[in-house]
C-alpha positions in Angstrom: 0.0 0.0 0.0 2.7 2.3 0.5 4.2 1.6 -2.5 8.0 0.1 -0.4 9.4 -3.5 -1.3 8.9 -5.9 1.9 13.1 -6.7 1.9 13.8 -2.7 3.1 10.7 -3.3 5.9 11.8 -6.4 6.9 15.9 -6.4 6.9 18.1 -6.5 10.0 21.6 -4.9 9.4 24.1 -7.2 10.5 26.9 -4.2 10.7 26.6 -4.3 14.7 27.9 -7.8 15.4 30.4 -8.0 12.3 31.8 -4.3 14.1 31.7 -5.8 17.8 35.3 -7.8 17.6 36.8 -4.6 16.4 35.2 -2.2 18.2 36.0 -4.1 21.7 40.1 -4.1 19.9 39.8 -0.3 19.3 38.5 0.5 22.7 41.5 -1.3 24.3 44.2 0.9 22.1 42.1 3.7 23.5 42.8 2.4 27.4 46.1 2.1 27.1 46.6 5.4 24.5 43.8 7.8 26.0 45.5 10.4 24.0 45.4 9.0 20.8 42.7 10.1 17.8 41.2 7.9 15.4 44.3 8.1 12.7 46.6 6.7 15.5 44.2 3.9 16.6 43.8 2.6 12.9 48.0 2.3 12.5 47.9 0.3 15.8 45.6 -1.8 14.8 47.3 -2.3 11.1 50.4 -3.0 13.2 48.5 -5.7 15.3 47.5 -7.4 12.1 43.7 -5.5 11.4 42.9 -5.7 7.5 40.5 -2.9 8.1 39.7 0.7 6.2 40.4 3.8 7.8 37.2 4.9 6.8 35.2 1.8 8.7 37.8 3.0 11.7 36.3 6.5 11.7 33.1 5.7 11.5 33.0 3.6 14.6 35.4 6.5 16.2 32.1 9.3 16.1 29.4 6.5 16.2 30.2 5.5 19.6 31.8 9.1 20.5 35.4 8.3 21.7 36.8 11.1 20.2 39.5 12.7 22.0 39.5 16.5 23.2 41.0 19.0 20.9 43.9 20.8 23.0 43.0 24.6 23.0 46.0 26.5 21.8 46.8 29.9 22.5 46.5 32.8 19.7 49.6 33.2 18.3 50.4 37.0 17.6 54.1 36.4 16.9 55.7 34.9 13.5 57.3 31.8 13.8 60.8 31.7 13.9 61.7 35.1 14.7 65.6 34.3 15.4 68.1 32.6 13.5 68.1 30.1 16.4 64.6 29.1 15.7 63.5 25.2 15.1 62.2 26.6 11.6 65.0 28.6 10.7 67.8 26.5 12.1 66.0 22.9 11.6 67.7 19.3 12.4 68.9 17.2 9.4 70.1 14.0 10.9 70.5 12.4 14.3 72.7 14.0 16.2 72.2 17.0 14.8 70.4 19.1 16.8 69.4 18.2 20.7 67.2 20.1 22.8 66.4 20.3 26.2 63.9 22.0 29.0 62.7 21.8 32.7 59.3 20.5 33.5 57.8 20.8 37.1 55.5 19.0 38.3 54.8 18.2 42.2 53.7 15.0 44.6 50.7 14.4 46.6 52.6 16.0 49.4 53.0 18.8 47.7 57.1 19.0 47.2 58.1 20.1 43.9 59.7 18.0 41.3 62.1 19.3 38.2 62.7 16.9 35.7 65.1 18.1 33.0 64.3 16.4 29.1 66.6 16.3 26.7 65.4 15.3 23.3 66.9 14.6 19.9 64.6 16.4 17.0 65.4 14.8 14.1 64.4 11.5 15.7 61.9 12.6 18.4 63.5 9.9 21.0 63.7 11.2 24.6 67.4 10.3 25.0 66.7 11.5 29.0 64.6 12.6 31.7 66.3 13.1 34.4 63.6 14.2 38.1 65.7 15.3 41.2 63.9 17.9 43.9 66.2 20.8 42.1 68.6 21.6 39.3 71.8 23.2 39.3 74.4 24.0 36.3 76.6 21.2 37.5 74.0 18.4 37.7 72.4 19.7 34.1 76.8 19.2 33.0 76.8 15.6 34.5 73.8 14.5 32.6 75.1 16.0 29.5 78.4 14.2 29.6 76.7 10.9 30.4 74.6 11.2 27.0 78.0 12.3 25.2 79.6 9.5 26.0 77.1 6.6 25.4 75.8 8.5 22.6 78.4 10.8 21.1 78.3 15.0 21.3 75.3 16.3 18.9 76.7 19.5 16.4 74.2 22.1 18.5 72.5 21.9 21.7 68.6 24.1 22.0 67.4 26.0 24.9 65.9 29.0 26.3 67.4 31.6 28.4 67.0 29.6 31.9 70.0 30.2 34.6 71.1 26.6 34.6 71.2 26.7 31.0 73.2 30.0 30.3 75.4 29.7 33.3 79.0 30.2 32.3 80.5 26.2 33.3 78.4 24.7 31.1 78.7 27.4 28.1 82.7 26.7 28.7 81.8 23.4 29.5 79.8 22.7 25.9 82.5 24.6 23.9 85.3 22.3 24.9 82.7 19.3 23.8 82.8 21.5 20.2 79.0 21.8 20.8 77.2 25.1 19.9 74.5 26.4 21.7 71.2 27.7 20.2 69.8 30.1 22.6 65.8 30.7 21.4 64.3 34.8 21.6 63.7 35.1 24.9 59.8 34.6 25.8 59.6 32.6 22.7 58.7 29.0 23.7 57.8 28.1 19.7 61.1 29.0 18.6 61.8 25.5 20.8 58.8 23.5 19.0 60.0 20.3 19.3 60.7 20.1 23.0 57.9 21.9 23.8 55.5 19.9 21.7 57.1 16.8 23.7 57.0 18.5 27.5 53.2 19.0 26.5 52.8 15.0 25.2 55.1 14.2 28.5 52.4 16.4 30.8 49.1 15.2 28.8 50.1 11.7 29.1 51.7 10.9 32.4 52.1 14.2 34.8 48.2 15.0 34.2 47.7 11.4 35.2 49.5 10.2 37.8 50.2 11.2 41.5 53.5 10.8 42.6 54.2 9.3 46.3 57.6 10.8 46.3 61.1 11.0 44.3 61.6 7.3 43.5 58.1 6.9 42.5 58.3 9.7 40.1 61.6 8.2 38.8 59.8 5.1 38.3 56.8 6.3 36.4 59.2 8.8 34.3 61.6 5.7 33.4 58.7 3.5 32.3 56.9 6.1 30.5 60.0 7.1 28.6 61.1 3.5 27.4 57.1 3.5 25.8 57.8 6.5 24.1 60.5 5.5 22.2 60.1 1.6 21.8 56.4 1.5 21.2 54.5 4.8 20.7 54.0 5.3 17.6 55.1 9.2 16.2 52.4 10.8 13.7 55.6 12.6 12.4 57.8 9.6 11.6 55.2 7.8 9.8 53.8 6.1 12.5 56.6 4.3 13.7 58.3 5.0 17.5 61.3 7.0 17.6 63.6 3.9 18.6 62.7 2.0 15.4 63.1 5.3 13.3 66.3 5.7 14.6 67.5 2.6 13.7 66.4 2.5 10.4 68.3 5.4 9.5 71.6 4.4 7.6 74.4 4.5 9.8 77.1 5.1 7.5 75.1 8.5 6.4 76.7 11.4 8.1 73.7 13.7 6.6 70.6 13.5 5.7 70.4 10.7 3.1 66.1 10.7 3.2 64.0 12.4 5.8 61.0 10.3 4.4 61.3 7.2 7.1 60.1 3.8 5.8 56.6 2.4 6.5 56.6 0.1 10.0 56.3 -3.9 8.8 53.4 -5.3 11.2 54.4 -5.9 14.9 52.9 -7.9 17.6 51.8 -6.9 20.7 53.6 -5.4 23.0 53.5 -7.6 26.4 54.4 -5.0 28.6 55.9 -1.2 28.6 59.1 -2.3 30.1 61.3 -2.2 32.6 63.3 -0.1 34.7 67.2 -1.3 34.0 70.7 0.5 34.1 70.9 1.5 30.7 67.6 3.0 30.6 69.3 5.9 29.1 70.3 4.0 25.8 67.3 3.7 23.1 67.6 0.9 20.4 69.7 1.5 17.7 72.1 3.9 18.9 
């Protein structure tokens, strides 16, 4: 009477139950990453072995409303790269390039403060270091230096703002007998340091937002644990979705430049059992 065939009245979509396996597999990438969007959950789930369209991903991403908080970013009234000493205007090419590094407080439930001091090669996003004490000085920010320089050789330049423990005389003295030059950002310029920054705010949104320290070794512990799954399994949107450990050890070793800033697509991996371990060489990614 209504002029409709009976098969559109009467059928049952079946999408639901064929969606359920992967919808329960992309809800567990979201537990472990809470931070990640729907582009990062599909290449986890390619990497675990999913034959499954980025499009079919998405779609279950708004139906069931998991997406993720947009960060809100500041208006920027400034150009980028106002200084020669910019990340844009002076830019990495290779590993050991260009390091940077920056102090990130944070406090425990008692209220004491905590400085953690991150030191961060660009080129291939790995945190080579965080290092949490109560307080810095010049000489402790010197005898984590020299304990990356030796393990992992002197990069050509070094990147920081204009903080005391950064400009004090020993260590510029100190960094020009290592033959490394420093790269001193506009003061009150935080994006002229992009990439640590971007990495302090990943650091903050994905452990210091969500954890509650008990004291120093706590902190040390969570901070050690957190830093081996940034660089052995995280994957980086920038390096082709692959962590920084594996990028870094792709990269040809007998290259002294930049042979191909394009890195290579990740083969599939399995699961990772477990984050990782605290261990003495904790400092040390793959592939250095």
């Amino acid at each position: 009477m209504l002029g409709q065939p009976r098969g559109t009245q009467r059928y049952e979509s079946k999408r639901s139950e064929q969606d359920k396996e992967l919808l329960e597999e992309m809800r567990s990438i979201a537990a472990e990453r809470p931070c990640f969007g729907s582009p990062q959950v599909y290449e986890a789930l390619r990497r675990r072995g999913w034959e499954v369209n980025h499009k079919r991903v998405e779609r279950l991403w708004r139906e069931h409303g998991m997406q993720v908080a947009k960060k809100r970013h500041k208006r920027q009234r400034l150009s980028l790269g106002g200084s020669e000493n910019s990340c844009v205007r002076k830019a990495p090419q290779y590993p050991n390039h260009i390091w940077s590094y920056d102090f990130v407080t944070d406090y425990t439930e008692r209220g004491r403060q905590l400085r953690m001091l991150c030191v961060l090669d660009e080129f291939t996003r790995e945190s080579l270091a965080i290092e949490v004490q109560r307080s810095f000085a010049a000489r402790q920010v010197q005898d984590v230096l020299g304990y990356l320089f030796a393990v992992r050789g002197a990069p050509e330049h070094i990147r920081s703002d204009n903080g005391p423990e950064f400009v004090a005389k020993s260590i510029r003295r100190w960094l020009d007998r290592a033959c490394v030059k420093t790269l001193f950002v506009a003061k009150a310029s935080p994006w002229e340091n992009g990439y640590i920054e971007s990495f302090n705010s990943r650091f903050r949104q994905e452990l210091l937002d969500r954890e509650l320290f008990l004291g120093l070794e706590d902190a040390r512990w969570c901070v050690d644990r957190w830093r081996l799954d940034y660089n052995h399994h995280r994957a980086h949107s920038s390096l082709g979705y692959i962590p920084p450990a594996v990028f870094a050890a792709r990269w040809p070793s007998s290259a002294p430049g930049p042979a191909s800033a394009t890195p290579q697509q990740a083969p599939p991996l399995r699961r990772a059992s477990g984050v990782g371990s605290k261990h003495p060489d904790s400092l040390i990614t793959a592939g250095t």
